[in-house]
Backbone as numpy.savetxt, mean C-alpha at the origin, in Angstrom:
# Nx Ny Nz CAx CAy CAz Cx Cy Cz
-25.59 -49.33 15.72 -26.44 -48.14 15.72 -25.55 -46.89 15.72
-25.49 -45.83 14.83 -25.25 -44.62 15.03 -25.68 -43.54 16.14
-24.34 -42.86 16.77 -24.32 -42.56 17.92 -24.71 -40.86 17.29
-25.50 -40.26 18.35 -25.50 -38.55 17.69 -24.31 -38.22 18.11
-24.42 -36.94 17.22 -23.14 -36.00 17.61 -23.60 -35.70 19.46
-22.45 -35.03 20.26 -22.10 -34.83 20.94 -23.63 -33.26 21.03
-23.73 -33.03 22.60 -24.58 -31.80 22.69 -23.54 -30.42 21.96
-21.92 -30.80 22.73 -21.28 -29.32 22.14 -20.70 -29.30 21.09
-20.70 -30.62 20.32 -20.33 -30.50 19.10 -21.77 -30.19 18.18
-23.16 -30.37 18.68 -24.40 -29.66 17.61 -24.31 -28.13 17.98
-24.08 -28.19 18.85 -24.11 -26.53 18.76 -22.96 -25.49 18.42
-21.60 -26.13 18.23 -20.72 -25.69 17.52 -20.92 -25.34 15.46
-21.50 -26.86 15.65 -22.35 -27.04 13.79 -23.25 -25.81 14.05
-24.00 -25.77 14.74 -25.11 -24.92 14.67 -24.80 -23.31 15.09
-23.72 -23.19 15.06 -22.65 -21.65 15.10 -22.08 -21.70 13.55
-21.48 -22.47 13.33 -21.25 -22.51 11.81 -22.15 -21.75 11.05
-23.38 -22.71 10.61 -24.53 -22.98 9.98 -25.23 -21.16 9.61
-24.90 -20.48 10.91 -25.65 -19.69 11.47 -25.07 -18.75 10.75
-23.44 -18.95 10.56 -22.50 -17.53 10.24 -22.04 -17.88 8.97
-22.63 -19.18 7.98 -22.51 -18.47 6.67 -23.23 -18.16 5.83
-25.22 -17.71 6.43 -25.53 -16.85 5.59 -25.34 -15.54 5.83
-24.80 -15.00 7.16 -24.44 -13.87 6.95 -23.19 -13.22 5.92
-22.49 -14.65 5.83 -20.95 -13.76 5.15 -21.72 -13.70 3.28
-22.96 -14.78 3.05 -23.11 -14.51 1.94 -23.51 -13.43 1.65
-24.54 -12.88 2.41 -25.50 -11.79 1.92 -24.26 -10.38 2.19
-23.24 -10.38 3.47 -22.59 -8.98 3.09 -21.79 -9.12 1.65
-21.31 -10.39 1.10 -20.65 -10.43 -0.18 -21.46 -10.35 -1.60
-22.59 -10.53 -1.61 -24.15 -10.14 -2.30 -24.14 -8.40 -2.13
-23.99 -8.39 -1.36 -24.99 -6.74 -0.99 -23.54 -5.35 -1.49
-22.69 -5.87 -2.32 -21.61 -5.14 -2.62 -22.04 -4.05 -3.46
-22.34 -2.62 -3.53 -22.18 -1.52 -4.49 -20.98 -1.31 -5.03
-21.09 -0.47 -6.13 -20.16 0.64 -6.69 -20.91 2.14 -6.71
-20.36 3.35 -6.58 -20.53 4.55 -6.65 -19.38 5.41 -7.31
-19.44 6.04 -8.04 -19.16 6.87 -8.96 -19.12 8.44 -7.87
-17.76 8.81 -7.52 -17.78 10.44 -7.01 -17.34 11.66 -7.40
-18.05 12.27 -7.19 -17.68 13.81 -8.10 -16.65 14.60 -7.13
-15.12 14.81 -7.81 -14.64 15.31 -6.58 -13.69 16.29 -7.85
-12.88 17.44 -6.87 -12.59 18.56 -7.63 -10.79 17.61 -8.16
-10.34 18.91 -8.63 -9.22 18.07 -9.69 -8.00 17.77 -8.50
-7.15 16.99 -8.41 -6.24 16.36 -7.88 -4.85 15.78 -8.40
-3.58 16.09 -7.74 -2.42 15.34 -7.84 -1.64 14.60 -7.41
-2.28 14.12 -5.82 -2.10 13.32 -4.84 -2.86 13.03 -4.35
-2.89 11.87 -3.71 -4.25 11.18 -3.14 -3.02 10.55 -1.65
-4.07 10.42 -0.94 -3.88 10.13 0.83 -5.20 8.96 1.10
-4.38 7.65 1.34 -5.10 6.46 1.06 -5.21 5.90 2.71
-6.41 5.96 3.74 -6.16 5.66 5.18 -7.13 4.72 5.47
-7.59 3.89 4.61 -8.86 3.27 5.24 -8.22 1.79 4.87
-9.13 0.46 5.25 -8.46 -0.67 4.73 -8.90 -1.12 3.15
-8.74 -2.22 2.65 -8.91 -2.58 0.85 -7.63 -2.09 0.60
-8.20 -2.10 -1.23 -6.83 -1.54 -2.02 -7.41 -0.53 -2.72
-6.88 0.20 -3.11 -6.89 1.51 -4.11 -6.38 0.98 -5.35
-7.21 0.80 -6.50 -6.90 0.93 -7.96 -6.29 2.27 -8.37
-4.82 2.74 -8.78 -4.45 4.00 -9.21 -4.18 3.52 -11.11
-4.75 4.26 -11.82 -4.19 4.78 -12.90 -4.16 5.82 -13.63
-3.70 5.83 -13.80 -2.77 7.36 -14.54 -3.88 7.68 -16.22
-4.35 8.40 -16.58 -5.16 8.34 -17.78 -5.33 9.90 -18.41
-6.44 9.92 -19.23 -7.08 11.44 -19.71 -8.57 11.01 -18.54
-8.79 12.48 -18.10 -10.12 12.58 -17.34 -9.23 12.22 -15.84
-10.37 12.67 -15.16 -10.52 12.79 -13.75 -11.48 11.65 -13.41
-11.76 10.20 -12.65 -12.60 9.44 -11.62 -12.40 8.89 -10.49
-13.50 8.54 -9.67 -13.23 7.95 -8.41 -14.40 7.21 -8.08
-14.09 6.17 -7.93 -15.34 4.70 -7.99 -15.00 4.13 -6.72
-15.63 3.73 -6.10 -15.91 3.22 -4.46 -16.57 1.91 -5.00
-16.17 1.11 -4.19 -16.57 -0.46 -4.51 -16.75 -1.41 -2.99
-18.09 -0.99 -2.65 -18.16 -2.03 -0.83 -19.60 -2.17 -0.51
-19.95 -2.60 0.65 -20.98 -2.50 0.93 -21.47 -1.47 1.07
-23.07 -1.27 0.73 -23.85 -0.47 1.23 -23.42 0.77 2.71
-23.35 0.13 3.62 -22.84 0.63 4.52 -21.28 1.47 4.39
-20.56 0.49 3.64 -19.19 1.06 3.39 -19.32 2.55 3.10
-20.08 2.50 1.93 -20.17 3.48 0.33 -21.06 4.44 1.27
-21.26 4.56 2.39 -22.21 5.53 3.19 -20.93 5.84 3.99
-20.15 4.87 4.43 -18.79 5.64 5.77 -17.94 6.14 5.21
-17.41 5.92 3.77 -16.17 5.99 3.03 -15.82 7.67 2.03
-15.38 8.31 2.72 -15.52 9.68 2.43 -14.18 9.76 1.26
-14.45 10.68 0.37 -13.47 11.08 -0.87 -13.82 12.53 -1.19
-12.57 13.33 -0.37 -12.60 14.73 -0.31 -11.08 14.95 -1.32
-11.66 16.63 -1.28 -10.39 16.53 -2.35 -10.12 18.13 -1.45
-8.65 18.22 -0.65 -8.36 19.47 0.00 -7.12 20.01 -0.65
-7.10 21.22 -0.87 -5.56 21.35 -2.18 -5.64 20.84 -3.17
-4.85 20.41 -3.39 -4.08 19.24 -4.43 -4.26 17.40 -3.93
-5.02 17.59 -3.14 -4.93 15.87 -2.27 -6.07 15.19 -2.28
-6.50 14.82 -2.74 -7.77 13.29 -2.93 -7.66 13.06 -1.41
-8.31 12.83 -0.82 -8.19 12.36 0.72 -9.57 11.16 0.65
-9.16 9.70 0.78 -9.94 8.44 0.75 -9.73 7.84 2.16
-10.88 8.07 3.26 -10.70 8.09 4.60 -12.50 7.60 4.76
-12.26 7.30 6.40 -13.42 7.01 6.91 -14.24 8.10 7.62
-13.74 9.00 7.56 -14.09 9.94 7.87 -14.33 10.16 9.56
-13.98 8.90 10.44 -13.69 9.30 11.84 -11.92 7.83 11.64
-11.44 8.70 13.10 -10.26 8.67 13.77 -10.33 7.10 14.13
-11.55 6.36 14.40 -11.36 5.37 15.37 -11.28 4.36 13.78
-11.46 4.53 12.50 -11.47 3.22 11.41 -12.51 2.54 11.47
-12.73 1.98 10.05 -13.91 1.12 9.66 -14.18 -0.05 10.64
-13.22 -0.70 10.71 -13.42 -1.62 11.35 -14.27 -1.30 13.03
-13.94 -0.10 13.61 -14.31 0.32 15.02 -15.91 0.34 14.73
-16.14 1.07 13.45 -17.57 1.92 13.26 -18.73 0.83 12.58
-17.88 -0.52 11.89 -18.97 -1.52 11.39 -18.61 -2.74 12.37
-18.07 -3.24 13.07 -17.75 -4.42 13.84 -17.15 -5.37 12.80
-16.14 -6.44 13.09 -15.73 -7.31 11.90 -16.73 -8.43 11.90
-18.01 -8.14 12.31 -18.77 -9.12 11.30 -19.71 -8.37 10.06
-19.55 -7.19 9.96 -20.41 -6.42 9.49 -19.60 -5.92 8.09
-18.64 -6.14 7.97 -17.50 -5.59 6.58 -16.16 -6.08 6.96
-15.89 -7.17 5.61 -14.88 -8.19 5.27 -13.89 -6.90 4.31
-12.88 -6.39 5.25 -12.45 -5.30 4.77 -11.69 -5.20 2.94
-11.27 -6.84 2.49 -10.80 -6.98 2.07 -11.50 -6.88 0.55
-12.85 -6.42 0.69 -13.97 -6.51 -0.22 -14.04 -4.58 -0.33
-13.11 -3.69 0.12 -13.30 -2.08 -0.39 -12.46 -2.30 -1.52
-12.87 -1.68 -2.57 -11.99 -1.27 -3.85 -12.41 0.04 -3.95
-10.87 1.06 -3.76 -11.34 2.27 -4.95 -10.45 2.43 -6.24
-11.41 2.94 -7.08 -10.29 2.81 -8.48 -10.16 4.96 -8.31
-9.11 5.18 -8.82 -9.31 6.43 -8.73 -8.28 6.66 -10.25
-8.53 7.52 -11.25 -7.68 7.84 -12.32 -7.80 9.37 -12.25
-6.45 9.56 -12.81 -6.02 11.21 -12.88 -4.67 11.50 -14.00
-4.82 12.76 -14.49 -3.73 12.60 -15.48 -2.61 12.59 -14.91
-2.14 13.29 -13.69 -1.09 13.64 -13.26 -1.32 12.77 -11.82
-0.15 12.18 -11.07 -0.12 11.55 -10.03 1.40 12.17 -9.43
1.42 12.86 -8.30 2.98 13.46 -7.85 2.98 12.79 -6.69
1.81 12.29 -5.70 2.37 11.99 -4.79 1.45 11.24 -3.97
1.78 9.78 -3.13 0.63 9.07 -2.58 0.98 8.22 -1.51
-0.42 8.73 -0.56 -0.01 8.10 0.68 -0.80 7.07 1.12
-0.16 6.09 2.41 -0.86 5.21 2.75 -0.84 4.81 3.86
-1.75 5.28 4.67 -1.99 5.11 5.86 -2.88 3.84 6.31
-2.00 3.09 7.47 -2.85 1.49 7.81 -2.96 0.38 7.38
-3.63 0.20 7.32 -3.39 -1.34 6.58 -3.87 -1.70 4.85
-4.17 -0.37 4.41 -4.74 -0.38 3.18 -3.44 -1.09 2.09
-4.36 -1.21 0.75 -3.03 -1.60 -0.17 -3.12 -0.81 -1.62
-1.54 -0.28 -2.09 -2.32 0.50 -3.28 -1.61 -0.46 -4.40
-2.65 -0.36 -5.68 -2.12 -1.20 -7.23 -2.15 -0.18 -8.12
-0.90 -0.28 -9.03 -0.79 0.47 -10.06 -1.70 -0.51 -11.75
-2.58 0.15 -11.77 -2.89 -0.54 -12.79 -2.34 0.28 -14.10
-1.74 1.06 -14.27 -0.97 1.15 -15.15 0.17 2.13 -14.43
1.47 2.14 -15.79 2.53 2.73 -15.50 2.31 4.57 -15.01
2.90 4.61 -13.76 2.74 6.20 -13.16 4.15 7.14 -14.08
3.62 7.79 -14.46 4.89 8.52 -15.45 4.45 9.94 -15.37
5.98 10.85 -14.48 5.85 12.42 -14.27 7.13 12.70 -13.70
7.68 14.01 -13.80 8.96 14.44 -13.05 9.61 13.73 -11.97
8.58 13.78 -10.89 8.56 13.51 -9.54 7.93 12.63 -9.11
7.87 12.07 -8.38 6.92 10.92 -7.39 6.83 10.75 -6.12
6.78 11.34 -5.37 6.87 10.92 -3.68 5.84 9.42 -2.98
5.98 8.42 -2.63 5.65 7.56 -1.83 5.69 7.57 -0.43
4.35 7.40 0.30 4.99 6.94 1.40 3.38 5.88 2.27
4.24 5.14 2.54 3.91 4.14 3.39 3.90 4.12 5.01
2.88 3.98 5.69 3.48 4.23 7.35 1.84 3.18 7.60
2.45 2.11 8.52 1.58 1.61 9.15 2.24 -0.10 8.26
0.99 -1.32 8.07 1.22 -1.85 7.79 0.71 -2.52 6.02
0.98 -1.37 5.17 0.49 -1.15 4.62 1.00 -1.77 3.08
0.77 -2.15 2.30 0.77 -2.99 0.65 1.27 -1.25 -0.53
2.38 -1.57 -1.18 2.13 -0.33 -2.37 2.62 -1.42 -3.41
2.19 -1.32 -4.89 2.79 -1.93 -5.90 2.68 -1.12 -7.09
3.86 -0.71 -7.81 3.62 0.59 -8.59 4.87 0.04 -9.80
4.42 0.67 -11.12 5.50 0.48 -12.04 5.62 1.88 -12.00
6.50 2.59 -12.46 6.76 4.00 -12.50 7.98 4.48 -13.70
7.59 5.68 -14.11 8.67 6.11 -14.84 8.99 7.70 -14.57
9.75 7.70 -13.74 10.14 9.50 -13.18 11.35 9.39 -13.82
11.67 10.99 -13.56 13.27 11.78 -13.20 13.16 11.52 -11.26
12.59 11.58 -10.93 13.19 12.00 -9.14 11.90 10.77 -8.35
12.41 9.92 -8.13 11.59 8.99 -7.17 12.12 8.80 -5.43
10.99 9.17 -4.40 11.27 8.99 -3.11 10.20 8.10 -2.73
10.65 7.47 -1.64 9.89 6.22 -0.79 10.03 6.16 0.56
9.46 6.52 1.54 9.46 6.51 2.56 8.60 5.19 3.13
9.14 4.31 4.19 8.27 3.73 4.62 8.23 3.61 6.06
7.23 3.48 7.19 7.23 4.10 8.69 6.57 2.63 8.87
7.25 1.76 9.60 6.38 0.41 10.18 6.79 -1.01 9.67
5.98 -1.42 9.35 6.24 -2.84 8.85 5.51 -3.15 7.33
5.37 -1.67 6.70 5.00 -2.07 5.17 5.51 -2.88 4.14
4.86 -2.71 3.33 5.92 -3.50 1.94 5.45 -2.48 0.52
6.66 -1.93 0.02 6.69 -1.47 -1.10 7.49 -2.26 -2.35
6.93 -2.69 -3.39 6.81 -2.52 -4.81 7.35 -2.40 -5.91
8.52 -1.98 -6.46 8.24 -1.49 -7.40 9.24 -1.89 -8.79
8.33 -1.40 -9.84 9.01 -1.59 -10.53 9.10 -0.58 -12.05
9.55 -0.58 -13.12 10.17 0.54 -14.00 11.55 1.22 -14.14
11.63 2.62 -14.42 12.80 2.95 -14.13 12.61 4.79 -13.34
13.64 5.18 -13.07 13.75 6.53 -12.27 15.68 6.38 -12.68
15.89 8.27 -12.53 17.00 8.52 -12.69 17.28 8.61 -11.38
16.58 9.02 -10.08 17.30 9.09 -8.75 16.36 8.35 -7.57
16.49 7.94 -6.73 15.54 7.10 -6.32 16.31 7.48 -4.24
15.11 8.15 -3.51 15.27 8.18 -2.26 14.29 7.19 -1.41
15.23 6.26 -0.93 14.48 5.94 0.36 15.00 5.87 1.68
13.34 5.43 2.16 13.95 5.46 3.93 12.90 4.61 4.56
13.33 4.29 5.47 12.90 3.16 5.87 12.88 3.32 7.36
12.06 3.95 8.24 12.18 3.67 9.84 11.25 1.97 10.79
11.56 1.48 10.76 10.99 -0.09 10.85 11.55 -0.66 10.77
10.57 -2.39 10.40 10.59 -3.22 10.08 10.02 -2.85 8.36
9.84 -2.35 7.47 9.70 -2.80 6.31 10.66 -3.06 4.99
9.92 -3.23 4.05 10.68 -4.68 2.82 10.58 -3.37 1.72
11.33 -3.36 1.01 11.32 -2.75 -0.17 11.72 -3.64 -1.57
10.80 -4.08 -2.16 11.39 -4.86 -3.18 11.47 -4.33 -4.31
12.80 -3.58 -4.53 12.91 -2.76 -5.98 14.08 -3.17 -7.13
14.51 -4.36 -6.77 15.22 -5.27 -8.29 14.91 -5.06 -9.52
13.40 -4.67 -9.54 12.64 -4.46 -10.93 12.76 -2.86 -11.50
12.91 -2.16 -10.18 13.43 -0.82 -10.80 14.67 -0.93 -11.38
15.06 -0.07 -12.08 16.21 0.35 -13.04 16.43 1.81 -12.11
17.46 2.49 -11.48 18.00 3.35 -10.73 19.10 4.14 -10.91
19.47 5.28 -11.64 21.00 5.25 -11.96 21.70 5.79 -10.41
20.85 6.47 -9.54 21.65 6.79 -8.65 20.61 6.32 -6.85
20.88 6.10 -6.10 19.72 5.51 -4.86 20.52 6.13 -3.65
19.87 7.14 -2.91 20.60 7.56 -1.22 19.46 6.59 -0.71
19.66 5.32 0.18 19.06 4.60 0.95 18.99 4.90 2.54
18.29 5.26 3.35 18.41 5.22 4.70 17.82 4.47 5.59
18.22 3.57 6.30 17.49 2.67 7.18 17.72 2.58 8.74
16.59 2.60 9.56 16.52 3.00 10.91 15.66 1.32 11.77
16.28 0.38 12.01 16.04 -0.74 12.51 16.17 -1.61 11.95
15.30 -2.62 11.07 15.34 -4.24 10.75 14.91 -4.36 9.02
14.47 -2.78 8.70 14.07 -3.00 7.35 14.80 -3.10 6.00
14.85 -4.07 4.92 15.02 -4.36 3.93 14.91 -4.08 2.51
16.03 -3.85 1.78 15.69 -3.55 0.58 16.21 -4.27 -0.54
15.76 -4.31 -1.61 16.45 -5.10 -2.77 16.56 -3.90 -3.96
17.40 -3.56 -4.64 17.43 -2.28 -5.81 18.45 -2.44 -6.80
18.56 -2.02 -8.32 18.91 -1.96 -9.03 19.37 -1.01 -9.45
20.74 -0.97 -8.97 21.57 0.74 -9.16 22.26 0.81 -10.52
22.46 1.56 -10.92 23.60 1.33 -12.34 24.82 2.19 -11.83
24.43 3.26 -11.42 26.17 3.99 -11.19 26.23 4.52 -9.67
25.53 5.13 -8.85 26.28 5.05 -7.40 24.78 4.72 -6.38
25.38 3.94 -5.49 24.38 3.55 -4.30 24.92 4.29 -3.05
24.35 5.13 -1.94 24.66 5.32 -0.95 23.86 4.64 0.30
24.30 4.22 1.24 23.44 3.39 2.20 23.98 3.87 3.49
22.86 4.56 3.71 23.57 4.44 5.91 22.37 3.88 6.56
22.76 2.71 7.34 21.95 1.54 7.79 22.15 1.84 9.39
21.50 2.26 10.39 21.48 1.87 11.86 20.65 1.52 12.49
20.74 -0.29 12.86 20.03 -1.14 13.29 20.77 -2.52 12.32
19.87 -3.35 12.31 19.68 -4.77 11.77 19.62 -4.72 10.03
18.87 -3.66 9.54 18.22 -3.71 8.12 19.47 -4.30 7.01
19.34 -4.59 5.91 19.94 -4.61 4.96 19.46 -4.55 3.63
20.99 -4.16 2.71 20.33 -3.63 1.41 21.46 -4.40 0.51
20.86 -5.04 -0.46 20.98 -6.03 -1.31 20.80 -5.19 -2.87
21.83 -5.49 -3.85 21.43 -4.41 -4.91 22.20 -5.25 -5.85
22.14 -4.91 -7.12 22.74 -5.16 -8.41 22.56 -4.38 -9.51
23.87 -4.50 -10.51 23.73 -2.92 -11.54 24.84 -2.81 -11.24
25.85 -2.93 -10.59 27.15 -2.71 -10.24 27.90 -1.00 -10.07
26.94 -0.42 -9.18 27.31 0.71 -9.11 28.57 0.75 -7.94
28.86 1.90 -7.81 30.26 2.63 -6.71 29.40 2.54 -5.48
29.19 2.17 -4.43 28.77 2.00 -2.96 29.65 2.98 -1.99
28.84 3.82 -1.80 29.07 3.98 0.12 27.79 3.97 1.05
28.79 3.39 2.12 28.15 2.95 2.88 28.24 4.35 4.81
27.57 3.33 5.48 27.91 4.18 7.17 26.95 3.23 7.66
27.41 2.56 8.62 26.81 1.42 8.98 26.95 1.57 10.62
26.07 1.75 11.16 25.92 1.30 13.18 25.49 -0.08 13.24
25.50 -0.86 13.72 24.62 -2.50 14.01 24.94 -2.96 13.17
24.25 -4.38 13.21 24.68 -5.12 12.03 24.07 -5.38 10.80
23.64 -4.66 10.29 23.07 -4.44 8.74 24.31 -4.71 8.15
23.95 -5.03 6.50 24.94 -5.17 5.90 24.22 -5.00 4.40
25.15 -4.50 3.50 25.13 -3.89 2.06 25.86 -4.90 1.07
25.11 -5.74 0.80 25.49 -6.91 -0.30 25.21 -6.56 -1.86
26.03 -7.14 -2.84 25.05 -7.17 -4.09 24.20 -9.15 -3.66
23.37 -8.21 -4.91 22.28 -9.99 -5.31 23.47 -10.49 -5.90
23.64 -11.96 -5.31 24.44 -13.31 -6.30 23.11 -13.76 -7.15
């Protein structure tokens, strides 16, 4: 004779059972919205999801979440700055509970002709869906945050504050970073003719120099490069400045 399940194993099933029509209907109940916002050359990215960036003719900004999201998810434009925020201090996650929005379900796509400079605050992640190409570029990353970008400048900087991970790939004639953390910089795929690197604890880089690399490392971090440029270095702790074998 077949024995029943156990009393706390039916009611474990019956916790299951319970919590996956909710995850269907918030993944059902997904909008898009279309926003009218004034013209822009930087955008400031603080909420969680990813940000679609591409570079085009015309000005848009498309919001992609739940109902609820597309009601919390504010897209102001102050100066020159796209600002894509929740519009309070405490984050989505505080203001919907994590059963209420699977954060990983926000998309914004945002296109602009000109892109100079973009930030990313938290845990958000940004994608280049196409190549970013202009004078300048400033990056920066602080929190624990995703960037992936092809790029084609004269003057590229990267800042990253935390345990992010930046990206990238294309080419730039000068390329600044810095790094206070734990984060990864994976830039092998860039082409670089010249890189001032600075690193402040455990964070990592990979880059493709062609003629001079400078690196001052204090802490743990290290920077790994190839292109066979002239190196200097200034080193506190034990970081260390290798090429890729």
């Amino acid at each position: 004779m077949l024995s029943l399940p156990s009393a706390s194993l039916r009611a474990a099933l019956l916790v299951v059972l319970l919590a996956l029509p909710v995850h269907l209907v918030s993944a059902q109940d997904r909008a898009q919205e279309s926003r009218s916002v004034a013209a822009f050359s930087e955008v400031e990215y603080s909420i969680p999801g990813t940000l679609h960036l591409r570079q085009g003719d015309g000005r848009s900004v498309e919001v992609s979440a739940s109902q609820k999201g597309l009601d919390e998810i504010k897209t102001t434009v102050d100066g020159e700055t796209l600002e894509i925020s929740d519009g309070d201090d405490s984050g989505l996650l505080d203001l919907f509970g994590t059963d209420r929005l699977d954060t990983d379900q926000i998309d914004v796509y945002v296109t602009a002709p000109t892109l100079s400079e973009v930030n990313v605050a938290g845990t958000g992640r940004v994608v280049g869906e196409t190549t970013i190409e202009g004078e300048a570029l400033s990056l920066r990353l602080a929190g624990s945050g995703k960037l992936d970008l092809e790029v084609e400048t004269n003057e590229l900087s990267l800042q990253v504050a935390g345990s992010g991970t930046g990206t990238l790939r294309g080419q730039t004639r000068t390329l600044d970073l810095n790094i206070a953390g734990s984060g990864d910089v994976q830039g092998a795929s860039l082409t670089t003719q010249e890189a001032d690197v600075q690193i402040a604890g455990s964070g990592d880089a990979k880059l493709n120099v062609t003629d001079h690399l400078s690196a001052q490392i204090f802490g743990s971090g290290d920077v790994q490069y190839r292109g066979g440029p002239t190196v200097e270095t200034n080193m506190l702790g034990s970081g260390e400045v290798t090429p890729i074998e």
